[in-house]
C-alpha positions in Angstrom: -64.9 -105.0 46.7 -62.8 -107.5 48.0 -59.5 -108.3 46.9 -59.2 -112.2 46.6 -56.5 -113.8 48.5 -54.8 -116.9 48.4 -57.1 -120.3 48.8 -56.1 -121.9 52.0 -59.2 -124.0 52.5 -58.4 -126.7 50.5 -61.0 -129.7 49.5 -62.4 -130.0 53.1 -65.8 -129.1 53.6 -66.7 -127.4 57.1 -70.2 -127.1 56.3 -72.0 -129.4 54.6 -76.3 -128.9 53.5 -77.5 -131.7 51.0 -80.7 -131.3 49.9 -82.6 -130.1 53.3 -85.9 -129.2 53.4 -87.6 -127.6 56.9 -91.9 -127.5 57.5 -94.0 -125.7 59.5 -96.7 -127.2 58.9 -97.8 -126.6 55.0 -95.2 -123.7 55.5 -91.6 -124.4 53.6 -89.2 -122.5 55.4 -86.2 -124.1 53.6 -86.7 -125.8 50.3 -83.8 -127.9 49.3 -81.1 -126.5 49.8 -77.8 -127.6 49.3 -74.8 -125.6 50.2 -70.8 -126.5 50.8 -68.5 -124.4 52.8 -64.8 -125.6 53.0 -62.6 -124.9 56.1 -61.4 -121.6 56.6 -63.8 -119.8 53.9 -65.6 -117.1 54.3 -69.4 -117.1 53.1 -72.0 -113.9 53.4 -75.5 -115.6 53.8 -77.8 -113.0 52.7 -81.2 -112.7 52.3 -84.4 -110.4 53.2 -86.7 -111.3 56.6 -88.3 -114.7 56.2 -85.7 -115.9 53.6 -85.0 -118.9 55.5 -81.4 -118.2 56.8 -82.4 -118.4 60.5 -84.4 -121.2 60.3 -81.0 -122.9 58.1 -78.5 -121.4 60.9 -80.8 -123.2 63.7 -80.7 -126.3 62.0 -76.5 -126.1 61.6 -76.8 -125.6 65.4 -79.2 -128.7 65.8 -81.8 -127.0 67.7 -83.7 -127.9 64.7 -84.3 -130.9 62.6 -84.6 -130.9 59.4 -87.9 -132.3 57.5 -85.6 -133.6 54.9 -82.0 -133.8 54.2 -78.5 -134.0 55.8 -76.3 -131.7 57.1 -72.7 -132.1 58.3 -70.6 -130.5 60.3 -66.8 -130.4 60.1 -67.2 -134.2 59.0 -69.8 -135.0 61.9 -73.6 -135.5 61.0 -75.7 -132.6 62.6 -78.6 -134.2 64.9 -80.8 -132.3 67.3 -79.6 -132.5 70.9 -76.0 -133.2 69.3 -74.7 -130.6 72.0 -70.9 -131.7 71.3 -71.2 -130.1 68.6 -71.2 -126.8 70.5 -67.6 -127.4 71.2 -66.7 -126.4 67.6 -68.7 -124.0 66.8 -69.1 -120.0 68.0 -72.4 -118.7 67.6 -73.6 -114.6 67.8 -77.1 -114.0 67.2 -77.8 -111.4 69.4 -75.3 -110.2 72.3 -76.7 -111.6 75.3 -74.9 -111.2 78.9 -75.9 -110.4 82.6 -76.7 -106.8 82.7 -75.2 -106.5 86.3 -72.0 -108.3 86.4 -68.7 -107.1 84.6 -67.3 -108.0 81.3 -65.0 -110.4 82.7 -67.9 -112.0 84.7 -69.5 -112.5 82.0 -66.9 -114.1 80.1 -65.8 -115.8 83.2 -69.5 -117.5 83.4 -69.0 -118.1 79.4 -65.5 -120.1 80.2 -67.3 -122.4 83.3 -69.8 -123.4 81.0 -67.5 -124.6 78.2 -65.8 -126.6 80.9 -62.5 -124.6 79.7 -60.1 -125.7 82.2 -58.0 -122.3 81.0 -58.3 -119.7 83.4 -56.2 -117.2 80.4 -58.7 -117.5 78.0 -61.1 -114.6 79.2 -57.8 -112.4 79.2 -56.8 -113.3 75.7 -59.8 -112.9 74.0 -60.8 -109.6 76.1 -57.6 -108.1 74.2 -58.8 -109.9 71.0 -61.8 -108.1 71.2 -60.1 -104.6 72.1 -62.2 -104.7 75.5 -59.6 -104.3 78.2 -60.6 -100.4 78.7 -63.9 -102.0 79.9 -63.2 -105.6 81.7 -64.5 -103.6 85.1 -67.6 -102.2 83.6 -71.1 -103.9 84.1 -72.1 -105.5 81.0 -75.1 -102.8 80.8 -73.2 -99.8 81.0 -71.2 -100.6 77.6 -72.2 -99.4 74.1 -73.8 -101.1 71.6 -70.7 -101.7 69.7 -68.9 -102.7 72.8 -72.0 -105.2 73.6 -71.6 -106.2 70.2 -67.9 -107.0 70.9 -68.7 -108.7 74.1 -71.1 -111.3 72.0 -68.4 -111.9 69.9 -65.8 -112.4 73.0 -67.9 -115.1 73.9 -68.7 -116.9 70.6 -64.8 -116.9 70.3 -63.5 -118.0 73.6 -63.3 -121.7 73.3 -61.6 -121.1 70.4 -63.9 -122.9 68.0 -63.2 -124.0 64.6 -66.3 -122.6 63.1 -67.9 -119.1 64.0 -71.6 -118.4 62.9 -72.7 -115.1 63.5 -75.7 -112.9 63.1 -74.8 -108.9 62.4 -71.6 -109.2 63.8 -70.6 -105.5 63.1 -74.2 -104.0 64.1 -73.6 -101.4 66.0 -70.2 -100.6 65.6 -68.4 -97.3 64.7 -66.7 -97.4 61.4 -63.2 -97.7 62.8 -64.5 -100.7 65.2 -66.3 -102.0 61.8 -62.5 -102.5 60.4 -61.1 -103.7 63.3 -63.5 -106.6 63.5 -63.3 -107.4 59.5 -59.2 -107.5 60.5 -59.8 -110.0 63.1 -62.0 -112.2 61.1 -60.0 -112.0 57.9 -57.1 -113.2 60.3 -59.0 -116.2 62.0 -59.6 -117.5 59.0 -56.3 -116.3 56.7 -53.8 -117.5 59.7 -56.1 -120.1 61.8 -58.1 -121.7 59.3 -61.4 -120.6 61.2 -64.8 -121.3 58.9 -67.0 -118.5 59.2 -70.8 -117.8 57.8 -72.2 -114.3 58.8 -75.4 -113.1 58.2 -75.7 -109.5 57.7 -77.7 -106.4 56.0 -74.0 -104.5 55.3 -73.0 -105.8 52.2 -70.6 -103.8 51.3 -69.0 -104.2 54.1 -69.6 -108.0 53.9 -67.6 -108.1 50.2 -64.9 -106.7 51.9 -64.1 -109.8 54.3 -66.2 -112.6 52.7 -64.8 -114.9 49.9 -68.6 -116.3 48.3 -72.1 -114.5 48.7 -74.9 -116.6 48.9 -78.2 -115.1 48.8 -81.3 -116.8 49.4 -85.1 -116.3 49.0 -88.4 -117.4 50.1 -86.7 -120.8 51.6 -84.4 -121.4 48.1 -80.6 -120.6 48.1 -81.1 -118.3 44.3 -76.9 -117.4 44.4 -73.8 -118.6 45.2 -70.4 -117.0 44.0 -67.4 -116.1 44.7 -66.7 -112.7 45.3 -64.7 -112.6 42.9 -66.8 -113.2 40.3 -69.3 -111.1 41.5 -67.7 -108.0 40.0 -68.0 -109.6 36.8 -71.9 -109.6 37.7 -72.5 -106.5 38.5 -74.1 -104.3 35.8 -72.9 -101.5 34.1 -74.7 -98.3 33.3 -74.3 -94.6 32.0 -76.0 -91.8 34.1 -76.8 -88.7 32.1 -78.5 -85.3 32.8 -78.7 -82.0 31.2 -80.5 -78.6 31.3 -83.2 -79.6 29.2 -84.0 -83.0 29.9 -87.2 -83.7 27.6 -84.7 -82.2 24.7 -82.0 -85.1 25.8 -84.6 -87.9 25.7 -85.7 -87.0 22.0 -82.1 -86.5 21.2 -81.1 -90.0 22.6 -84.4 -91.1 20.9 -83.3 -90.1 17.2 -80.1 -91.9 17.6 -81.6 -95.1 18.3 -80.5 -94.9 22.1 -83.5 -96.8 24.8 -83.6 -95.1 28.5 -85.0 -95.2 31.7 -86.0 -92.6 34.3 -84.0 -93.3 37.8 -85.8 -91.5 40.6 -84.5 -88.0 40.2 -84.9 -88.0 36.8 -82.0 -88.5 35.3 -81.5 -90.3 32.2 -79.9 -94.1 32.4 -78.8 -96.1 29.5 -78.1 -99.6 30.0 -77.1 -100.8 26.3 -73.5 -101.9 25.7 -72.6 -99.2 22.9 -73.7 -96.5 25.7 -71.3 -98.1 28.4 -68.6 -98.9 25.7 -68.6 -95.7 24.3 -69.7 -92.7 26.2 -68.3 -90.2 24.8 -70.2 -90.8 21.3 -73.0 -89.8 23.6 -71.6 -86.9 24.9 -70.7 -85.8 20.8 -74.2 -85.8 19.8 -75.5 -83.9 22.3 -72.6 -81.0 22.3 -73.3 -81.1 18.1 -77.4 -80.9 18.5 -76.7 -77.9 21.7 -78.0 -80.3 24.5 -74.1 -80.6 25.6 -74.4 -82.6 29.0 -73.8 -81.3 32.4 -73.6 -84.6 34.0 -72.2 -88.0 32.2 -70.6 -91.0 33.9 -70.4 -94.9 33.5 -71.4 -96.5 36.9 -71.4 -99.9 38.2 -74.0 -101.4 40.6 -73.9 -102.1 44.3 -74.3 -105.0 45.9 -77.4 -104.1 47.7 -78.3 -103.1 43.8 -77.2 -106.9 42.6 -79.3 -108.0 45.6 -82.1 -106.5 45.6 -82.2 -107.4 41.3 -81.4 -110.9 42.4 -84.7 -110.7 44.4 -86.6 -109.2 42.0 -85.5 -111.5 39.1 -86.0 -114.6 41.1 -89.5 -113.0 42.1 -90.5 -112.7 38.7 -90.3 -116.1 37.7 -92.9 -116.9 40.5 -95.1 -114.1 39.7 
């Protein structure tokens, strides 16, 4: 989990959703759904396929207008064919780049099309990005992690003040995984750059993000600080032994409620089980069941997730 850091963003909001809706028709991709983001945070945007984050991210961008609603952007309203707005913002949704031409082509193309009248950006952010081993190579003879870091090379080259980006560490080996969280933790830490990522690597995400947000079917369902989401995470005690059927009737007589996990294994949730485990662990060395396996553990965050999910789908069902 990540450790928090000292708030730089102040009261600013970079990213601003108030109430805003999105149809397709009679389908609501986006029900309204209001969301802040100051400058320099961090936010993970999470949710499963067809969760509306896409369709949200398109909308930031203004190559989509909303049914209903207003968005903002670093103090500017967002309206389709606002293009100026490009001048701010980074975007990575999937690395794209001409296959035969070299990195520095590619990024060379990037920089004419920003009208960047710096010839040294290329060259900066090619060491930014680690990429200077590969600034001859045609774009389709890198990796996937080195396409990956090429996307990101040209999301960052104009140097924008807010970076949106799509899988951003997909592909990458774990040592390029930290390098990239390193880089982004010090764009926004040291330069004060906003940054939303959507991703499926959540715990990698907790360990550069400062708030999760997690939506579902169109509807933002959580929105914390990372900080607080250790606090949320739930508790448990795993238990297993030789005779298993003997531990459940055990556990049973002393008024203890279980569940099965998929190996069979016994799990008690109850707070006198995680606060005191080792009143368990008594009763079963004094009935002859002594345990060969007892431990507290806490949940995930794909386990908070995917509960979040199936919470939030109950109360539809």
């Amino acid at each position: 989990m990540r450790t928090s850091r000292t708030d730089n963003t102040g009261s600013t909001s970079a990213i601003q959703l108030e109430h805003v809706s999105k149809s397709f028709g009679n389908y609501q991709a986006v029900r309204n759904l209001s969301l802040d983001v100051k400058r320099g945070e961090v936010i993970g945007f999470l949710g499963l396929n067809g969760a509306g984050k896409t369709t949200t991210i398109k909308m930031l961008l203004s190559l989509l207008k909303p049914s209903s609603g207003t968005i903002h952007l670093l103090g500017s309203k967002v309206d389709t064919g606002n293009y100026k707005l490009w001048e701010k913002v980074g975007y990575l949704e999937e690395a794209t780049f001409y296959p035969d031409l070299t990195v520095t082509e590619n990024l060379e193309i990037a920089r004419r099309m920003h009208l960047l009248a710096d010839r040294g950006a290329v060259a900066r952010v090619i060491q930014q990005l680690d990429l200077g081993a590969h600034q001859d190579k045609p774009a389709k003879a890198l990796s996937l992690g080195n396409k990956q870091r090429l996307g990101l090379a040209k999301a960052m080259l104009h140097d924008p003040e807010v970076l949106i980006l799509d899988e951003p560490i997909n592909g990458l080996d774990p040592a390029s995984v930290v390098e990239i969280r390193e880089l982004l933790l010090d764009l926004s830490c040291n330069r004060g750059v906003t940054i939303l990522i959507s991703s499926h690597m959540l715990e990698e995400l907790s360990k550069l993000v400062d708030r999760i947000s997690i939506m579902h079917k169109g509807q933002l369902i959580q929105d914390m600080k990372v900080n607080q989401l250790e606090q949320s995470l739930q508790k448990s005690v795993l238990l297993d032994g030789r005779n298993r059927i003997a531990l459940m009737r055990i556990l049973t007589e002393h008024g203890y409620s279980y569940e099965e996990d998929a190996d069979g294994r016994l799990v008690l949730a109850e707070d006198r089980a995680i606060t005191q485990p080792e009143k368990i662990a008594e009763i079963l060395v004094r009935t002859g069941q002594p345990p060969t396996h007892l431990s507290v553990v806490t949940e995930d965050l794909e386990g908070y997730f995917l509960r979040m999910i199936r919470t939030e789908g109950r109360k539809h069902a």
